[in-house]
Every structure is written in structure tokens, then in C-alpha cells.
The first five atom37 places (N, CA, C, CB, O) and aatype in JSON, in Angstrom:
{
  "aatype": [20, 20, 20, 20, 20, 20, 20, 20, 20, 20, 20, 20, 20, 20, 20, 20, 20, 20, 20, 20, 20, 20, 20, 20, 20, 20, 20, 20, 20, 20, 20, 20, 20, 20, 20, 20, 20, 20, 20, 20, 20, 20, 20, 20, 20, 20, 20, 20, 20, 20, 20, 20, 20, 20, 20, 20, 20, 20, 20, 20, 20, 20, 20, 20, 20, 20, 20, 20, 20, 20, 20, 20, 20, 20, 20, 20, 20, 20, 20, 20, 20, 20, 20, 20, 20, 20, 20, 20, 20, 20, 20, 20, 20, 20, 20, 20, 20, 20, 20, 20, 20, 20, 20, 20, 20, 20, 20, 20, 20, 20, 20, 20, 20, 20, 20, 20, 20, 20],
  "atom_mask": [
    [1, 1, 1, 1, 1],
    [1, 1, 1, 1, 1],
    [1, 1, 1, 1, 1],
    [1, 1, 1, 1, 1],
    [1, 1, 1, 1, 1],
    [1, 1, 1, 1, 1],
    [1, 1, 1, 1, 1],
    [1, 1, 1, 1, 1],
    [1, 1, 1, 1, 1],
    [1, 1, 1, 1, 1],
    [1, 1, 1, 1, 1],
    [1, 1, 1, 1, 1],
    [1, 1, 1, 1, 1],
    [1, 1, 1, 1, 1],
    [1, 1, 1, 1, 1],
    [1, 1, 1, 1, 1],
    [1, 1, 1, 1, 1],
    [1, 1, 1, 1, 1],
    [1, 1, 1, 1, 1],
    [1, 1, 1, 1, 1],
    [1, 1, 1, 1, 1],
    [1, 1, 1, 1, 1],
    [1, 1, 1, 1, 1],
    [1, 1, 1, 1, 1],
    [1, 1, 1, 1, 1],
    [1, 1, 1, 1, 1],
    [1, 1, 1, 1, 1],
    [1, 1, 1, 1, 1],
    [1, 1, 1, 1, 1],
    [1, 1, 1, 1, 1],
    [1, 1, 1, 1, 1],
    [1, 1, 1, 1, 1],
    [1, 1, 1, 1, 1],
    [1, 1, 1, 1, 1],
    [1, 1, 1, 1, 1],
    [1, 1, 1, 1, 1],
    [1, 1, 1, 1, 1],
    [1, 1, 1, 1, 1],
    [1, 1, 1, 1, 1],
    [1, 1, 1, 1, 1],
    [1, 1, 1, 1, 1],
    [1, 1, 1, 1, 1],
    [1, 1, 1, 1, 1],
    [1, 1, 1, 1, 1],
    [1, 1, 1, 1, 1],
    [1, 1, 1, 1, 1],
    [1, 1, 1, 1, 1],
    [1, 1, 1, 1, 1],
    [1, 1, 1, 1, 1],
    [1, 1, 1, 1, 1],
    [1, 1, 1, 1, 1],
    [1, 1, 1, 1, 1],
    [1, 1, 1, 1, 1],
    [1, 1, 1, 1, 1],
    [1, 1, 1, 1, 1],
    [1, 1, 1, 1, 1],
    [1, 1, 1, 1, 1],
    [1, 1, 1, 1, 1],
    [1, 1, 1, 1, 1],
    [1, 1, 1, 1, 1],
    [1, 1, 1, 1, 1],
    [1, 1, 1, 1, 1],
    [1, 1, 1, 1, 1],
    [1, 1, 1, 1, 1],
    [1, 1, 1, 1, 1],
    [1, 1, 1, 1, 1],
    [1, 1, 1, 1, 1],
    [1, 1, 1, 1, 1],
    [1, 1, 1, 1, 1],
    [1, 1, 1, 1, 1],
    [1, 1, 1, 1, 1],
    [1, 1, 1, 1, 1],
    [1, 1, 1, 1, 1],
    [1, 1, 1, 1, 1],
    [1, 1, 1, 1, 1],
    [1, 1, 1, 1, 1],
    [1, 1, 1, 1, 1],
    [1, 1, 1, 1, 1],
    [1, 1, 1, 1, 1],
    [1, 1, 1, 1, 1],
    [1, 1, 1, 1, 1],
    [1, 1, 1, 1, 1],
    [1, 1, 1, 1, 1],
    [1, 1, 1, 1, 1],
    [1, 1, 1, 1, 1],
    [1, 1, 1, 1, 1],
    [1, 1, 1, 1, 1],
    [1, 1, 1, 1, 1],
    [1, 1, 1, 1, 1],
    [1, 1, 1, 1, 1],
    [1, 1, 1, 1, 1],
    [1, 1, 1, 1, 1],
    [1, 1, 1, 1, 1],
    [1, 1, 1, 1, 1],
    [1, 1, 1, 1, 1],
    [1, 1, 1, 1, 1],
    [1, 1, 1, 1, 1],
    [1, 1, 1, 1, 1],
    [1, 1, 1, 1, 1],
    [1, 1, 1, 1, 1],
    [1, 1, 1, 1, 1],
    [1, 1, 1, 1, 1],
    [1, 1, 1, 1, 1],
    [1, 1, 1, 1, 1],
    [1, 1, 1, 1, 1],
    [1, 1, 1, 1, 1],
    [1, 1, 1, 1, 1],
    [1, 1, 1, 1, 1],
    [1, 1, 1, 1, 1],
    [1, 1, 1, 1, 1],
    [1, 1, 1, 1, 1],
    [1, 1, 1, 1, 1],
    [1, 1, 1, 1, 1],
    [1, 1, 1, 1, 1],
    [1, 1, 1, 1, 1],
    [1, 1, 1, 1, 1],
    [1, 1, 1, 1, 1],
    [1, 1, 1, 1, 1]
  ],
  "atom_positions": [
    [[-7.25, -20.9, -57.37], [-7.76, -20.29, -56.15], [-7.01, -20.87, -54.97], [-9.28, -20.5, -56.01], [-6.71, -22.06, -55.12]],
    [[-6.63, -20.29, -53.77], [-5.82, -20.38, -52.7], [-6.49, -20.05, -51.39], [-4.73, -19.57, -52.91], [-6.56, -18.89, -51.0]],
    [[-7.0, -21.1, -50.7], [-7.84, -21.38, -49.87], [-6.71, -21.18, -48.23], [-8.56, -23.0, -50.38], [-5.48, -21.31, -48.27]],
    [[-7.39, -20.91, -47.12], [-5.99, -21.12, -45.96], [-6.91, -21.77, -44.99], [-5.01, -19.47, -45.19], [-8.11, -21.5, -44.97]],
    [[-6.27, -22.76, -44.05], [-7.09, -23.53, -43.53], [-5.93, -23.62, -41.47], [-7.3, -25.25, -44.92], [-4.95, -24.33, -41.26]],
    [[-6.61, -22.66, -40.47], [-5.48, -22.72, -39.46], [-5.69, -23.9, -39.1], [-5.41, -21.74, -38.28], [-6.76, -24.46, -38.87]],
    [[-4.02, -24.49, -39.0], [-4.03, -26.03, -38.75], [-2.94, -26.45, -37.73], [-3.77, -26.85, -40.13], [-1.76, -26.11, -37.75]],
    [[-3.65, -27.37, -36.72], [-2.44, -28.1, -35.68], [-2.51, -29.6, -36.34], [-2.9, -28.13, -33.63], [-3.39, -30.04, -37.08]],
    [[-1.4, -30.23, -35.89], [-1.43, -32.06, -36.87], [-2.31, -31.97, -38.07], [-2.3, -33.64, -35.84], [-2.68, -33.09, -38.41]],
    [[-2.62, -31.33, -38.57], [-3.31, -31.38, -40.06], [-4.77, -31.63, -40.02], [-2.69, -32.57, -40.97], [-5.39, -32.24, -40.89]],
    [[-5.34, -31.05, -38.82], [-6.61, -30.86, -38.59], [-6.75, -29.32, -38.16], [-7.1, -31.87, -37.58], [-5.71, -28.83, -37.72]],
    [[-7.95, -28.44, -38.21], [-7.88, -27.56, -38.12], [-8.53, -27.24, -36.39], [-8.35, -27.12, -39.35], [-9.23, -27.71, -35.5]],
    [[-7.64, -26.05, -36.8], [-7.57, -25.65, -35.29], [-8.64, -24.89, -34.49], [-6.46, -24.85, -35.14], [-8.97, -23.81, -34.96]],
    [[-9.43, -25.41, -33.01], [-10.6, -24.64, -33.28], [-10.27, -23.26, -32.82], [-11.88, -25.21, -32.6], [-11.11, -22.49, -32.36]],
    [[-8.99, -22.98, -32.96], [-8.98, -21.24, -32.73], [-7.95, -20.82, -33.54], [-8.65, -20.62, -31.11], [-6.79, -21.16, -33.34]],
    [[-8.4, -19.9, -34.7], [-7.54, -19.28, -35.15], [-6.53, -18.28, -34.96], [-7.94, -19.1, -35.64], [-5.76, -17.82, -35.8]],
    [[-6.61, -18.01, -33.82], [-5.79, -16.94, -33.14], [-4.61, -17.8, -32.75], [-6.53, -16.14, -31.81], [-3.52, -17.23, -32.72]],
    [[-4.65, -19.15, -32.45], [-3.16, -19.72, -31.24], [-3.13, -21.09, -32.3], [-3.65, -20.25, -28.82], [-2.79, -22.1, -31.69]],
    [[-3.43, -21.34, -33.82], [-2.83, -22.38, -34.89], [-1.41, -22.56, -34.9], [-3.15, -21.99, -36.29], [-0.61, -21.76, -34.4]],
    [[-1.14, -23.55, -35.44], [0.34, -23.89, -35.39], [1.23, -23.33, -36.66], [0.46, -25.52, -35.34], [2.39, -22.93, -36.69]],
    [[0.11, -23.47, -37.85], [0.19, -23.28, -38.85], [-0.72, -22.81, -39.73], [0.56, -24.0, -39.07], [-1.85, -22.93, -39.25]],
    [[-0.74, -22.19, -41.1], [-1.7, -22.28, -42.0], [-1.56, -23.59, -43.24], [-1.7, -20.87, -42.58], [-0.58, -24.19, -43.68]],
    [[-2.47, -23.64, -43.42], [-2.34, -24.9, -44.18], [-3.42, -24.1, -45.68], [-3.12, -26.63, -43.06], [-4.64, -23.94, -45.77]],
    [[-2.26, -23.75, -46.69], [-2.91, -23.29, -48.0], [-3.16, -24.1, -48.96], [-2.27, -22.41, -48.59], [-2.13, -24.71, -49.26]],
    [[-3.79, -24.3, -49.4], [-4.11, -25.49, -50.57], [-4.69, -24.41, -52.19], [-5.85, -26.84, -49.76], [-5.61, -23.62, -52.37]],
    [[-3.76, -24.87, -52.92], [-4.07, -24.42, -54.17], [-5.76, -25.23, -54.51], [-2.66, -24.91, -55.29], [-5.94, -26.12, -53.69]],
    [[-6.67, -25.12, -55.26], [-7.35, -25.66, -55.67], [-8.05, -25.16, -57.23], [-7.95, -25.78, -54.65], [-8.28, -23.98, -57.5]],
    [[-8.27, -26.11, -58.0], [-9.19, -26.1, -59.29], [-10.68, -26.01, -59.12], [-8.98, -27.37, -60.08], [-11.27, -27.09, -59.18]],
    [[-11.45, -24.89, -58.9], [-13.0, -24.52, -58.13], [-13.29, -25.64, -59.26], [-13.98, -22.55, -58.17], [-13.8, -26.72, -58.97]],
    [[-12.85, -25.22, -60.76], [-13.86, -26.11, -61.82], [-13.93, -27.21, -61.9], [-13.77, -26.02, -62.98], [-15.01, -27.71, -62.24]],
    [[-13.06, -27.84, -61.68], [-12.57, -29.4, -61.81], [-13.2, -29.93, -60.12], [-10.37, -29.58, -62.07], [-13.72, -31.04, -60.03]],
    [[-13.11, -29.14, -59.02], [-13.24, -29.45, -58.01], [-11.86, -30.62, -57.43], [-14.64, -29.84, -58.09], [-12.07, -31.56, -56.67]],
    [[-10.68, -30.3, -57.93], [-9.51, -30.8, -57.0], [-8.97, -29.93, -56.43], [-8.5, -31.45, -57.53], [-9.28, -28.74, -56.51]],
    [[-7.91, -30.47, -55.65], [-6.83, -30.03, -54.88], [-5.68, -30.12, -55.83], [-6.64, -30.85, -53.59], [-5.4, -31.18, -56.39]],
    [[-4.88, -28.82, -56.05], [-3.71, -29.25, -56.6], [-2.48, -29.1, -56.05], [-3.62, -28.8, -57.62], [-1.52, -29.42, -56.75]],
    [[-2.26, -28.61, -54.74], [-1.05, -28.48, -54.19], [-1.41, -28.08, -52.66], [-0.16, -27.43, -55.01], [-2.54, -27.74, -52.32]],
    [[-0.66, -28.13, -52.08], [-0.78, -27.77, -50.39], [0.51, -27.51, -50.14], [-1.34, -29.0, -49.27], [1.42, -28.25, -50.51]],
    [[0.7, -26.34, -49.44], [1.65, -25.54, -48.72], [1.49, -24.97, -47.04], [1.72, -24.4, -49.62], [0.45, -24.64, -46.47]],
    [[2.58, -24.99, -46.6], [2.38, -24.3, -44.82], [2.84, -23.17, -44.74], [3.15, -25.0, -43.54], [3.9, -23.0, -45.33]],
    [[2.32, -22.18, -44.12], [3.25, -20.85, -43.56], [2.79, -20.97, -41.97], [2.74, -19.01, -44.39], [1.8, -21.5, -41.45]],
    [[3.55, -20.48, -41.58], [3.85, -20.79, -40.25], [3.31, -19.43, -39.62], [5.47, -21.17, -39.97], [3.52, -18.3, -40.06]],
    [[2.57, -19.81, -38.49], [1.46, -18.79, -37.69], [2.56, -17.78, -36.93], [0.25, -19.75, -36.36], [3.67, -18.07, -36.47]],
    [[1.83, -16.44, -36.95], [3.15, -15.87, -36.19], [2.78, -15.67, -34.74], [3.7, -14.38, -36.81], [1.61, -15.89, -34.42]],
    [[3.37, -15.4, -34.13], [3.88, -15.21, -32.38], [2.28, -14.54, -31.84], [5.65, -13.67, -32.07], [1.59, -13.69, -32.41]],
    [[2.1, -15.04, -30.97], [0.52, -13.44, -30.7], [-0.7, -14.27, -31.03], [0.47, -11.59, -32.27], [-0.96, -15.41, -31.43]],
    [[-1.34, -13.15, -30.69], [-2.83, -12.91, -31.52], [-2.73, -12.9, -33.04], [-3.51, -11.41, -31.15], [-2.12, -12.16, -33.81]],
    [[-3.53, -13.94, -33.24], [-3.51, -13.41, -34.88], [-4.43, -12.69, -35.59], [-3.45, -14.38, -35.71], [-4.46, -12.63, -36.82]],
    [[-5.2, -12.14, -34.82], [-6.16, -10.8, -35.1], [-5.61, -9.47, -34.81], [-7.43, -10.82, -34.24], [-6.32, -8.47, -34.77]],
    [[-4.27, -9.47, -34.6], [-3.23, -8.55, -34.62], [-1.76, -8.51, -35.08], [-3.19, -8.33, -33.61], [-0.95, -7.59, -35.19]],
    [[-1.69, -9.98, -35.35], [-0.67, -9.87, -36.24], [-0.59, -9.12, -37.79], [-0.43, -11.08, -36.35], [-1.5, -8.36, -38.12]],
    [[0.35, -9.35, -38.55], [0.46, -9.41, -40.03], [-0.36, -10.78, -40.78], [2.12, -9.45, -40.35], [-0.3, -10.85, -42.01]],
    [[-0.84, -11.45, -40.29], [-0.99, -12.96, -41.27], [-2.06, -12.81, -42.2], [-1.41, -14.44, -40.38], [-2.34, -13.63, -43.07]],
    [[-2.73, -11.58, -41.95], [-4.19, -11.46, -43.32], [-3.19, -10.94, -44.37], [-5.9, -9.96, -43.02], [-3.28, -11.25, -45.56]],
    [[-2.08, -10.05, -43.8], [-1.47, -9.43, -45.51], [-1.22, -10.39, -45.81], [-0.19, -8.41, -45.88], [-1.79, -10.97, -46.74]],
    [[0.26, -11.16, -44.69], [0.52, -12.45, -45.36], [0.06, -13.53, -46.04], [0.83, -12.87, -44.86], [0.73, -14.27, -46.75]],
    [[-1.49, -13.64, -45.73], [-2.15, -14.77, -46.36], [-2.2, -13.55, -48.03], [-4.05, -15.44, -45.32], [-1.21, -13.5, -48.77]],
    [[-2.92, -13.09, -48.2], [-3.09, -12.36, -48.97], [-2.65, -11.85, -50.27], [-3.1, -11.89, -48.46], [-3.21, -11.54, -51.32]],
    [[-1.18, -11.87, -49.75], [0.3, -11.85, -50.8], [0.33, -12.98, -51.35], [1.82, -11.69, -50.13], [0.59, -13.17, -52.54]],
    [[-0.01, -14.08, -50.28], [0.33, -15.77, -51.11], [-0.96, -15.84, -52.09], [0.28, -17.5, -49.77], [-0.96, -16.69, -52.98]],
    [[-1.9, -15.09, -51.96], [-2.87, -15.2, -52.89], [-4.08, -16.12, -52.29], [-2.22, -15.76, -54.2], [-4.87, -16.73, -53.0]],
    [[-4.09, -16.14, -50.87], [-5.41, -16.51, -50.77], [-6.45, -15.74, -50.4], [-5.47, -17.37, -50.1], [-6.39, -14.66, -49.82]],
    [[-7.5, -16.41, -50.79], [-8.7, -15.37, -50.94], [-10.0, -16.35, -49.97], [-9.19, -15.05, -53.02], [-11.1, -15.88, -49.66]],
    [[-9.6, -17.49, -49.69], [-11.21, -17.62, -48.64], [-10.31, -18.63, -47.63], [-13.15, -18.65, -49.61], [-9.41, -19.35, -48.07]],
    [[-10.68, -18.57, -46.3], [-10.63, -19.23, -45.08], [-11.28, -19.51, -44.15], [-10.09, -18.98, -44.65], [-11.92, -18.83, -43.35]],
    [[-10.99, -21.06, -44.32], [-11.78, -22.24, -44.07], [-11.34, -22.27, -42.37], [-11.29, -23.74, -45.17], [-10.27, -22.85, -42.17]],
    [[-11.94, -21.8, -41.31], [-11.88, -21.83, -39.95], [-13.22, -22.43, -39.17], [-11.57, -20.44, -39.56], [-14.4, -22.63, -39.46]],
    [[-11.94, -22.7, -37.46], [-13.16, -23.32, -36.53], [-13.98, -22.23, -36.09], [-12.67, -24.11, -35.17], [-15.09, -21.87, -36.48]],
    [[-13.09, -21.7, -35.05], [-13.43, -20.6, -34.26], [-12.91, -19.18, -34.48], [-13.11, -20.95, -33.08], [-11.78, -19.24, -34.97]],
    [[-13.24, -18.17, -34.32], [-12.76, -16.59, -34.92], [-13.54, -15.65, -34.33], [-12.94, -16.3, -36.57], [-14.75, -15.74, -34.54]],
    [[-13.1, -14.68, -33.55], [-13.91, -13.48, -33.5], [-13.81, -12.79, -34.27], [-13.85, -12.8, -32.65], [-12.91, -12.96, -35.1]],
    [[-14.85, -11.49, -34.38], [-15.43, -11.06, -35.28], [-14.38, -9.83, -35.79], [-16.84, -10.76, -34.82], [-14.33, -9.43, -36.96]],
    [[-13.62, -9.37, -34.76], [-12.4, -8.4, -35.29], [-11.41, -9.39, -36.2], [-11.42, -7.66, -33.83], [-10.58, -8.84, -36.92]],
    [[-11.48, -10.46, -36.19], [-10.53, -11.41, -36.9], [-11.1, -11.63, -38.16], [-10.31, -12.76, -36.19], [-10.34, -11.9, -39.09]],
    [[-12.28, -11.55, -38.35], [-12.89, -11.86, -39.61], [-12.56, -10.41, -40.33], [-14.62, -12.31, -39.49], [-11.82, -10.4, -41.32]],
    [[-13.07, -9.27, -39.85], [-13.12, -8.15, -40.04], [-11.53, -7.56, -40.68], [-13.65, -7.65, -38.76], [-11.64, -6.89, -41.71]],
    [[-10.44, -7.72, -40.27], [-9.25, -7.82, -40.31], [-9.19, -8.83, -41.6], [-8.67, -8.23, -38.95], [-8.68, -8.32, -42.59]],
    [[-9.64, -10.18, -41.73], [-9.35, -10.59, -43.17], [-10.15, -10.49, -44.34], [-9.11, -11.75, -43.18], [-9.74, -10.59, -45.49]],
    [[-11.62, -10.23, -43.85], [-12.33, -9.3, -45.46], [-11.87, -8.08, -46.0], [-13.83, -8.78, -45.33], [-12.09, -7.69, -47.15]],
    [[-11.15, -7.4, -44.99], [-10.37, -5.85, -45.61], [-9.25, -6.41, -46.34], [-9.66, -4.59, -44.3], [-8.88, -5.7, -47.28]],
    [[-8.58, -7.53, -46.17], [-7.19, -8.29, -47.4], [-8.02, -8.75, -48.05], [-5.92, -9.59, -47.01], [-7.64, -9.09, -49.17]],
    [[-9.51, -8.97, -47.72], [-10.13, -9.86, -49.32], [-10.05, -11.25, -49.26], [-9.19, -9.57, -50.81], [-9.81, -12.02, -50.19]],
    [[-10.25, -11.48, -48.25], [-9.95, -12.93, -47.6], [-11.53, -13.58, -47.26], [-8.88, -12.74, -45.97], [-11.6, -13.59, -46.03]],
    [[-12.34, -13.91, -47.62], [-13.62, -14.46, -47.12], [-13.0, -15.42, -46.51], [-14.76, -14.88, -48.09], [-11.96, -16.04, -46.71]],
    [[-14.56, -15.45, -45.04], [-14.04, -16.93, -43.99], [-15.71, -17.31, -43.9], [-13.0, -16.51, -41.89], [-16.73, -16.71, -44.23]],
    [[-15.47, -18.4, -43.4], [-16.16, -19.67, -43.41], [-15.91, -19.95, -41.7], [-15.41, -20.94, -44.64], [-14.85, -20.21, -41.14]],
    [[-16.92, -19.82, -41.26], [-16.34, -20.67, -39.53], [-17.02, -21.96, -39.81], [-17.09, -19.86, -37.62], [-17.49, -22.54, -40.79]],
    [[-16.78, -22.27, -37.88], [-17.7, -23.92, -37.94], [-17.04, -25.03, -38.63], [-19.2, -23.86, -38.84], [-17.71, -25.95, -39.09]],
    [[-15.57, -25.0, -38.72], [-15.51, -25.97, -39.35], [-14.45, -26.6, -38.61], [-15.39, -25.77, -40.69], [-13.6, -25.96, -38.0]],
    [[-14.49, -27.79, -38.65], [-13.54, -29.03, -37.97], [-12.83, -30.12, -38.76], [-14.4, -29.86, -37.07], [-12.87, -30.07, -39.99]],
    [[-12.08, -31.21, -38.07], [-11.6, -32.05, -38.63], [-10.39, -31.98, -39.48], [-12.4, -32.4, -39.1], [-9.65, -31.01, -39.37]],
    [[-10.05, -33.2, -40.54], [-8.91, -33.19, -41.25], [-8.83, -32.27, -42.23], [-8.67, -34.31, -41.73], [-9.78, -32.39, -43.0]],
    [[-8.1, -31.41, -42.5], [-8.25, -30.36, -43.32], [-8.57, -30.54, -44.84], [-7.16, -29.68, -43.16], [-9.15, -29.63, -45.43]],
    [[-8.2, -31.66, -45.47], [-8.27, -31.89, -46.43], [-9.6, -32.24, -47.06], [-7.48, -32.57, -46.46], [-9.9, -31.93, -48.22]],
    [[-10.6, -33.08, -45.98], [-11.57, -33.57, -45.57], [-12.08, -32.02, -45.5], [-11.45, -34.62, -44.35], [-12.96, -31.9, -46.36]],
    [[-11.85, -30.68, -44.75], [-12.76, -29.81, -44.39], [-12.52, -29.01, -46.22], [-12.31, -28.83, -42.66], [-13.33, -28.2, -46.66]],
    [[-11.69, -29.33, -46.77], [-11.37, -28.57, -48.34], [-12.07, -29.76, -49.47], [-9.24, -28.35, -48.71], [-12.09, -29.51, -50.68]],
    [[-12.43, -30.64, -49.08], [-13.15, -31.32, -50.45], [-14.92, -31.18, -49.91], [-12.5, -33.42, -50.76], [-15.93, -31.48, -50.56]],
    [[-14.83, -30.64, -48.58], [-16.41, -30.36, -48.38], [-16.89, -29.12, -48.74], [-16.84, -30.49, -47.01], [-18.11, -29.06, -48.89]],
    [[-16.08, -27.86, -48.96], [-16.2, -26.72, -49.25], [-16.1, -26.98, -50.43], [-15.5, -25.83, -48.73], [-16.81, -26.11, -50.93]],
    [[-15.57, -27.8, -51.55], [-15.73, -27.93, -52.84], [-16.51, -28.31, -53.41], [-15.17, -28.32, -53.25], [-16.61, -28.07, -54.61]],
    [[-17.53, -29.22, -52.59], [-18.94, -29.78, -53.09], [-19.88, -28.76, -52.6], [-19.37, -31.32, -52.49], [-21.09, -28.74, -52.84]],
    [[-19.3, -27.99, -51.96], [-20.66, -27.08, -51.39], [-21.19, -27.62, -50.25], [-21.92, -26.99, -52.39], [-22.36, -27.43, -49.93]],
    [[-20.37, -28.3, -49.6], [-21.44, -29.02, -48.19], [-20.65, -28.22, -46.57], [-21.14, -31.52, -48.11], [-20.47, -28.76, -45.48]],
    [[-20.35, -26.95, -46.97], [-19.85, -26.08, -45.94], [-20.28, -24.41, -45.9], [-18.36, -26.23, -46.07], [-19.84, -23.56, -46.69]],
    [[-21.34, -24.13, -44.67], [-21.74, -22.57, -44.48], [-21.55, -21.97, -43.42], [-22.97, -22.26, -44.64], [-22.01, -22.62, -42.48]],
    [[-21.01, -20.89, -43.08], [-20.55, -20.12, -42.1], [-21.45, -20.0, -40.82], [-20.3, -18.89, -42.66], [-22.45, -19.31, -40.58]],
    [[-20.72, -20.94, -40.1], [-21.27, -21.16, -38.5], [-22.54, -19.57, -37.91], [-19.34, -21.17, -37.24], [-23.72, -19.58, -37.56]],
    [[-21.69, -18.63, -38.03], [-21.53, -17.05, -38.11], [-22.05, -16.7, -36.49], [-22.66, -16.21, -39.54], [-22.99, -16.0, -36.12]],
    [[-21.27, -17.33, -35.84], [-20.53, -17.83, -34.33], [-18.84, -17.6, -34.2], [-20.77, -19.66, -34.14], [-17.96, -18.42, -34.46]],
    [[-18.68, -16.06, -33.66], [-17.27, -15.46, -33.56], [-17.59, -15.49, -32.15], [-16.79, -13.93, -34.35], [-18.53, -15.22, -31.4]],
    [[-16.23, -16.0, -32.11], [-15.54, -15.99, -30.48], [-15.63, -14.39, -30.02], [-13.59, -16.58, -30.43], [-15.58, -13.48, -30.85]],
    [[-15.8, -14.15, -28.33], [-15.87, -13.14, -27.89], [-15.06, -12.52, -26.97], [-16.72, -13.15, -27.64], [-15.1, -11.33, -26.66]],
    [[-13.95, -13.78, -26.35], [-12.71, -13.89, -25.94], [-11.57, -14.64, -26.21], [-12.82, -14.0, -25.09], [-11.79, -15.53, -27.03]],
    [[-10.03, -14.58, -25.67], [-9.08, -15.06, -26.21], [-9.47, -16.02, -25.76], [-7.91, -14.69, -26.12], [-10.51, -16.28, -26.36]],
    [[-9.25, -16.83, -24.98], [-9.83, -17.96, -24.47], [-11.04, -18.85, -24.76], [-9.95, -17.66, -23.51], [-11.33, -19.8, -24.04]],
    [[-12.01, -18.35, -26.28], [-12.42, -18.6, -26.34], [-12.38, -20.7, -26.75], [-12.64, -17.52, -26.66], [-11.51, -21.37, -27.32]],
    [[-13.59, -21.08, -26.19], [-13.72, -22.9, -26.41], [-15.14, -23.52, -27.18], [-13.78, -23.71, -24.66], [-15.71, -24.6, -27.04]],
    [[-15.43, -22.41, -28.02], [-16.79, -22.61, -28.54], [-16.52, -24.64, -28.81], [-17.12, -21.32, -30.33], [-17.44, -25.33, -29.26]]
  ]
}
């Protein structure tokens, strides 16, 4: 399973629209590890109007682990099949071994402008 997590310095970013990066992490749901981590690089814009849901999508991820998101942004990545998770902060790795124990639920608090600073 292929998790995407928008990330600046390797903490996640609280707006997914202006990330530096995505930060994908392969993971074992059964075993509950991490087995690999990869970056693709955020594109130019809005990313509730970019390409990056196909792009995530193609790489094969299927849930994302975010701070902040409006609701056309979510909307835009459940049509690639992408489940998201808001509300979430900190070191990313740290925000991917808490979603693996189950100790992470969707804020379900979407930003309502670009500017948003929830």
C-alpha cells in the first residue's frame, strides 16, 4: 500500500495546495512497517488544480495523510481513489506509524480559502 504525505523539511505541510513535496511511503498494513519512502515533487499552482491526484495515483497511492485541504481538493483525490485523512501534523514518518496503529481520524475541517492558516 502507497500512502502520500504533502511535505516541507520532512514534516508535513499544513497546506496541501503550496507543499514542497510529496512524501510516498510504501507500507506493509499487515506487518504494520514502513518499507520504502520516495519524493515527487509538487507541481507549480494550486494543487487542487493541478495534475498531482492522477500523478499520485499512477504511483499507486491510494490514502493521504494531510494538514490542511479544502474540500474541492479532497473531492479531486477520492475521484483518483485516493482517500485523505486531514488534521494531521508533524514528522511525517511519526504522522505514518500513527496511521498504522490506528491513532489517526479525519479532522473533516477543509480549508475555505487559498490562504487558508487553519
Amino acid at each position: 500500500m502507497k500512502i502520500a504525505l504533502p511535505s516541507r523539511d520532512n514534516q508535513i505541510d499544513s497546506h496541501f495546495g503550496h507543499c514542497e513535496y510529496f512524501t510516498v511511503i510504501t507500507i506493509n498494513k499487515e506487518k504494520k512497517t514502513i518499507l520504502s519512502e520516495e519524493k515527487i515533487q509538487s507541481p507549480e499552482g494550486c494543487g487542487c488544480k493541478s495534475n498531482i491526484a492522477s500523478v499520485l495515483a499512477e504511483a499507486g497511492v491510494t490514502l493521504m495523510l494531510a494538514g490542511n485541504m479544502g474540500d474541492g481538493a479532497v473531492r479531486v483525490l477520492n475521484h483518483s481513489g485516493i482517500e485523505v485523512i486531514r488534521g494531521c501534523s508533524g514528522d511525517i514518518n511519526t504522522v505514518a506509524n500513527n496511521w498504522l496503529t490506528d491513532s489517526l481520524t479525519d479532522s473533516g475541517i477543509g480549508c475555505t480559502a487559498h490562504d487558508c492558516d487553519h
